[in-house]
Phi, psi and omega in degrees: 000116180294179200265347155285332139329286203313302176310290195303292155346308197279300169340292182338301212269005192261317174262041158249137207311126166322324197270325197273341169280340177298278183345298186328291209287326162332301199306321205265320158327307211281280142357307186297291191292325148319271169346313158286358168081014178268129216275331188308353189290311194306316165316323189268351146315292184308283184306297184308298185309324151351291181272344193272332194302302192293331163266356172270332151285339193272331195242019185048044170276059185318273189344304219269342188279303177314301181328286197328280171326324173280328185297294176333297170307323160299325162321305186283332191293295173299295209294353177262350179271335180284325172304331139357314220283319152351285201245142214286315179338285206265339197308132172307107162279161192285140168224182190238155147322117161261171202304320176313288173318336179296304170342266195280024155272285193356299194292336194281285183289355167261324157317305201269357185276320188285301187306344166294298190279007203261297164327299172315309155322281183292003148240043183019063171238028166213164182258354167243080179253013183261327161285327163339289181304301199291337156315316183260351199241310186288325170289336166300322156312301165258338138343328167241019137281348159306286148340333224227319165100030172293098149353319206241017167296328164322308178290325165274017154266338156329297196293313163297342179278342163296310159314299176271359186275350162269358161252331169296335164284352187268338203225038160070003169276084167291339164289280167009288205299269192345300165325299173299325156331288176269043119324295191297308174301334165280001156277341175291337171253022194239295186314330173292311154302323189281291149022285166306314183285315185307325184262341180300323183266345198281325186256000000 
């Protein structure tokens, strides 16, 4: 992280909203406890994705406030599939992506990231939209292989959370950018773990 980044993020973080650091540590809960594989990660989605809805409309962030909002409904979503886990019948396994399939998340979310930004672009509503867009169409994507328990969602919140932490630096969210910041690293620990357990039921 260069030294003007650094400055602008500790600037940041001396006026920043009480709501939006509740959101962040929601946020960063919520993750943790995902890694663990715990259906309690989804409430704390929900109240964090929440509050992000309300400050991302507010600050005329449309994309990234809708983006919030499908995470809620995921939230709810997530937290009746995981409830599951209890009974070994119904419960969600962790399973893995095969490459055909990576393929075609990939080809499926890179399409729909141009045609997004292609919108954006022709009604001048973003200052980024090809990040703007890929950002918001790929977390829409993996949020239900999360859901789902997909083994390689992890990796792909590697790439996206490297993403927003350059777009949310663009439109002033310095909290955010922290948050994102220990994403990455807890997705590098949320794939080791979900990992261990994938091979741990494979035997």
């Amino acid at each position: 992280m260069d030294s003007t980044l650094l400055q602008a993020i500790l600037d940041g973080l001396m006026a920043l909203s009480g709501w939006e650091v509740l959101a962040s540590l929601l946020g960063i809960g919520y993750v943790i406890y995902a890694a663990r594989e715990s259906q309690w990660c989804w409430p704390l989605a929900f109240i964090s994705t929440s509050i992000y809805t309300v400050l991302f409309w507010g600050d005329q962030l449309p994309m990234q406030a809708l983006l919030n909002f499908y995470y809620m409904g995921m939230a709810i979503y997530g937290y009746l599939l995981w409830q599951k886990q209890g009974n070994t019948d119904n419960a969600v396994a962790i399973s893995k992506f095969t490459w055909v399939q990576q393929f075609a998340f990939l080809i499926t979310g890179s399409l729909l990231t141009f045609a997004t930004a292609q919108y954006l672009i022709s009604i001048n509503a973003s200052q980024s939209p090809f990040l703007d867009a890929g950002v918001t169409v790929f977390s829409v994507l993996n949020t239900v292989l999360m859901a789902r328990k997909v083994l390689q969602n992890w990796l792909y919140w590697i790439v996206i959370d490297a993403a927003a932490i350059q777009l949310y630096y663009q439109t002033g969210y310095y909290a955010t950018i922290v948050m994102f910041s220990v994403y990455l690293v807890l997705a590098f620990i949320g794939y080791v773990n979900w990992m261990k357990l994938y091979y741990q039921n494979e035997t």
